[in-house]
C-alpha positions as YAML, in Angstrom:
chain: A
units: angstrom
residues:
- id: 1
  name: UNK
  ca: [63.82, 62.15, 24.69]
- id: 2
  name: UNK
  ca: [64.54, 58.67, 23.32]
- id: 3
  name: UNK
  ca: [65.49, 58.54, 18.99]
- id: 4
  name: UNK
  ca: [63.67, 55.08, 19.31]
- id: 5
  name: UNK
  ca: [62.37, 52.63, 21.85]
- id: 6
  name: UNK
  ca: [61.06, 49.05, 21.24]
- id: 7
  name: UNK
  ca: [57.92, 47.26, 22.84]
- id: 8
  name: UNK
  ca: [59.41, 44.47, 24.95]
- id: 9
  name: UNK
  ca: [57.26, 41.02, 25.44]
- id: 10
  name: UNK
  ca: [55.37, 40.24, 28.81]
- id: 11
  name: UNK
  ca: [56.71, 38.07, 30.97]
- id: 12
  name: UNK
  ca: [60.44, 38.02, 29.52]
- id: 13
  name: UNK
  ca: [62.25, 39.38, 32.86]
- id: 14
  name: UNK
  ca: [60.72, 37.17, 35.79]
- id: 15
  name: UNK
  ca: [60.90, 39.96, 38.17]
- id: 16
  name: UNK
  ca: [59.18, 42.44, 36.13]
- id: 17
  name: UNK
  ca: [56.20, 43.32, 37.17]
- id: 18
  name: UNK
  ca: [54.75, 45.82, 34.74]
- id: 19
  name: UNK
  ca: [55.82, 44.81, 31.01]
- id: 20
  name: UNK
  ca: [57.94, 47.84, 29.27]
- id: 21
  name: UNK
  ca: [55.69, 48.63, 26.39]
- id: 22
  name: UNK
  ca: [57.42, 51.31, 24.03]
- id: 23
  name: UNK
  ca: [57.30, 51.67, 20.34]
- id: 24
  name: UNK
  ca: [59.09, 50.85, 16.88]
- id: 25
  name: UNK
  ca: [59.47, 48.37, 16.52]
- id: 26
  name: UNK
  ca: [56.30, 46.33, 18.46]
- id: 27
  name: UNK
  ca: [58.15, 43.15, 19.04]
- id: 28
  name: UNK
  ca: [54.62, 42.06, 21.16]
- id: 29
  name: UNK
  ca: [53.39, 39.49, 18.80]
- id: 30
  name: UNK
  ca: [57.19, 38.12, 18.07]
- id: 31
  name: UNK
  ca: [58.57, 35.79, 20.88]
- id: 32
  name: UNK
  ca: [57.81, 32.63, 21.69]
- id: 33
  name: UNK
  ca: [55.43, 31.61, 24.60]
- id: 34
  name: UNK
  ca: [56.41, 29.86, 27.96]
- id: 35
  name: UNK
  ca: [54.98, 28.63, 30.82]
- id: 36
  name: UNK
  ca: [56.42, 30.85, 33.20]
- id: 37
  name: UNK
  ca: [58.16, 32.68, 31.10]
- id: 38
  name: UNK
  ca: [58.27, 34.15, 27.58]
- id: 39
  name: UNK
  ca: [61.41, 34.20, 25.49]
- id: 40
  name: UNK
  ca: [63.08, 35.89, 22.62]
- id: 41
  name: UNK
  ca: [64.30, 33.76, 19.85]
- id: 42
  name: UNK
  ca: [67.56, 34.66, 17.76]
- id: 43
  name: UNK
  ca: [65.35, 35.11, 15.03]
- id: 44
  name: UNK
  ca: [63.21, 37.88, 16.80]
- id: 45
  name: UNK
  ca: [65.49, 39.72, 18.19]
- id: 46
  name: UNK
  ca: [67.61, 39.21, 14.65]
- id: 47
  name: UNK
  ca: [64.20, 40.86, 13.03]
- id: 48
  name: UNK
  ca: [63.65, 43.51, 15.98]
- id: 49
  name: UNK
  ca: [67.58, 44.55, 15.90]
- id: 50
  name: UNK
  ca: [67.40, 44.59, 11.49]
- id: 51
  name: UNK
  ca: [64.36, 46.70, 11.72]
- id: 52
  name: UNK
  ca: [65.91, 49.15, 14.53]
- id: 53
  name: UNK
  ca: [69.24, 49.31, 12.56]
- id: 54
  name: UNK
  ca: [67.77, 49.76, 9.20]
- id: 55
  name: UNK
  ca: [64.54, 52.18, 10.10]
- id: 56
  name: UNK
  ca: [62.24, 49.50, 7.93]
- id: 57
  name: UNK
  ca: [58.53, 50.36, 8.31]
- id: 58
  name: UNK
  ca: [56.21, 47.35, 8.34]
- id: 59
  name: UNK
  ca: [52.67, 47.05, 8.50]
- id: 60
  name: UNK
  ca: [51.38, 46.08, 12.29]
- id: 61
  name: UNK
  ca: [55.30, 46.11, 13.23]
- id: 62
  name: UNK
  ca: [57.17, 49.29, 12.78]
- id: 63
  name: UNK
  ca: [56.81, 52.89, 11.89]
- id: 64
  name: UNK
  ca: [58.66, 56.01, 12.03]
- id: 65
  name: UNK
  ca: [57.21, 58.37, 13.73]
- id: 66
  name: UNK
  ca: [58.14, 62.30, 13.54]
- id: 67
  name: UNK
  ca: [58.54, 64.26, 16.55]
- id: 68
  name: UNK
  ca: [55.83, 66.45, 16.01]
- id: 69
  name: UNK
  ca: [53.10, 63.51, 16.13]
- id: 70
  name: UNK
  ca: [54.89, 62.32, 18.87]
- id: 71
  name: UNK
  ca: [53.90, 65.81, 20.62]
- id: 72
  name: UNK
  ca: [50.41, 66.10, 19.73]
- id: 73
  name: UNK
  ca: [49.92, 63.05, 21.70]
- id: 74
  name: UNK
  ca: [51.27, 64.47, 24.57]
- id: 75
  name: UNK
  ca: [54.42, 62.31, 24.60]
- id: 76
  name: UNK
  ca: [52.70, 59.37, 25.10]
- id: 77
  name: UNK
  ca: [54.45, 56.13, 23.12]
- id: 78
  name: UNK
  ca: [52.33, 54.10, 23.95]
- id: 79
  name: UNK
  ca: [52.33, 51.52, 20.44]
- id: 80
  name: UNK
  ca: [48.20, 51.51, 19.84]
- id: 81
  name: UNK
  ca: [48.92, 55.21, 19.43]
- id: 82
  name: UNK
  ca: [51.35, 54.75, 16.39]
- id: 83
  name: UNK
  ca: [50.94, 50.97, 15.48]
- id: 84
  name: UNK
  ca: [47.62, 49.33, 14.80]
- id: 85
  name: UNK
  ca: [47.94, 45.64, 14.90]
- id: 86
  name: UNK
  ca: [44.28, 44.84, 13.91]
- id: 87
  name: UNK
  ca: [43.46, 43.15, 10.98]
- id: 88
  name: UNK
  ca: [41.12, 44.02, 8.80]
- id: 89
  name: UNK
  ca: [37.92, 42.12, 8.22]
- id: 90
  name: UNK
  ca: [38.12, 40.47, 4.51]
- id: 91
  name: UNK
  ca: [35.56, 42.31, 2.03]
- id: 92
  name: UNK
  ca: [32.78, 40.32, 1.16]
- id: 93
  name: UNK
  ca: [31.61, 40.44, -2.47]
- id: 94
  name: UNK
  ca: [28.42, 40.34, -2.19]
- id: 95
  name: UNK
  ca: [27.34, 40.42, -5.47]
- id: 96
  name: UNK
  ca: [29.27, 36.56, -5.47]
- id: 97
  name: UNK
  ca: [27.78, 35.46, -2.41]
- id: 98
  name: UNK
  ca: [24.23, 36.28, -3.95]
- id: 99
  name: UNK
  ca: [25.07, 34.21, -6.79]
- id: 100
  name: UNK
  ca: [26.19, 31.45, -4.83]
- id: 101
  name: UNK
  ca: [22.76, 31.53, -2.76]
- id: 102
  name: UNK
  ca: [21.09, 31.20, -5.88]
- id: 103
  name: UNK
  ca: [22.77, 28.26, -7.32]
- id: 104
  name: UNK
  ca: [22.69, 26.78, -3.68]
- id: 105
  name: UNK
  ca: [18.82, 27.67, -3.62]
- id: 106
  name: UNK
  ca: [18.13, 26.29, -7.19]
- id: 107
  name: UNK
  ca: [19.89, 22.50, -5.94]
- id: 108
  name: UNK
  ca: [17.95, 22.60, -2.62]
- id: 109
  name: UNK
  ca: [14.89, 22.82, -5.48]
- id: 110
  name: UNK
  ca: [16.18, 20.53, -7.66]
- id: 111
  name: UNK
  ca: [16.43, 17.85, -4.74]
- id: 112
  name: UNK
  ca: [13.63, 18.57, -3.28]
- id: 113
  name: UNK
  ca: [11.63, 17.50, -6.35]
- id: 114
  name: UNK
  ca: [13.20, 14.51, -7.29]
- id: 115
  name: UNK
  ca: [12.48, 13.55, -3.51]
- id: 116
  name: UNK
  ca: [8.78, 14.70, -3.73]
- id: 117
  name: UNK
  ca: [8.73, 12.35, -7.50]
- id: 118
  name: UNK
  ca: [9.96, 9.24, -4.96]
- id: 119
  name: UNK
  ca: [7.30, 10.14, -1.72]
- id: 120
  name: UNK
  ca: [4.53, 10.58, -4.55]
- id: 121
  name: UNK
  ca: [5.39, 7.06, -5.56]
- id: 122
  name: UNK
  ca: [5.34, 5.63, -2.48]
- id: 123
  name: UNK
  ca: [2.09, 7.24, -1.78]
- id: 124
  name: UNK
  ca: [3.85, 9.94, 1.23]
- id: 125
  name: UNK
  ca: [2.53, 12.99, 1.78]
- id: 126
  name: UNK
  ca: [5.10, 15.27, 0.22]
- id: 127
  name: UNK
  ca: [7.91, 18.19, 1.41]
- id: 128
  name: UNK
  ca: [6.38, 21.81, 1.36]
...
């Protein structure tokens, strides 16, 4: 059983048909794009190797990852077992955005009755 393996990018070996997609570190989201090809740059494989070398957990990159939860999943390193790469959705405050609906609500107001003052002087039927 491997200490460590690392997630290797699609499409960076022509002739590989099936992508080798390992964990720690996830180096899927690190390389740069090419038409036919995808490629490494000294910089990610500077930051996969540092991370490999130095065991440095980083959110939606690396973890360690202990034996025994390696186990319980049946051996399977697969990286969405042991690295999540989603982001989470931003909190909303709403307590803010109500505030800002009111002070939105109270210029939609505001305008609307200064434009009613100018349709009553010209004698228009005026906004609801």
């Amino acid at each position: 059983m491997p200490k460590a393996t690392a997630s290797v990018v699609p499409r960076l070996f022509r002739n590989l048909q099936h992508p080798i997609t390992r964990d720690y570190p996830d180096a899927l989201q690190h390389f740069t794009k090419g038409k036919r090809q995808n490629q490494l740059s000294e910089e990610h494989i500077a930051k996969i190797i540092d991370t490999y070398q130095n065991r440095t957990e980083a959110p939606r990159y690396s973890r360690r990852v202990e034996m025994a939860e390696i186990e319980k999943n049946d051996f399977n390193l697969n990286i969405s077992r042991y690295i999540s790469t989603a982001v989470a959705e931003e909190k909303i405050d709403l307590a803010a955005t109500n505030a800002e609906l009111l002070e939105i609500e109270k210029s939609v107001n505001t305008a609307k009755s200064k434009h009613n003052e100018f349709l009553r002087v010209l004698d228009l039927p005026e906004l609801p």
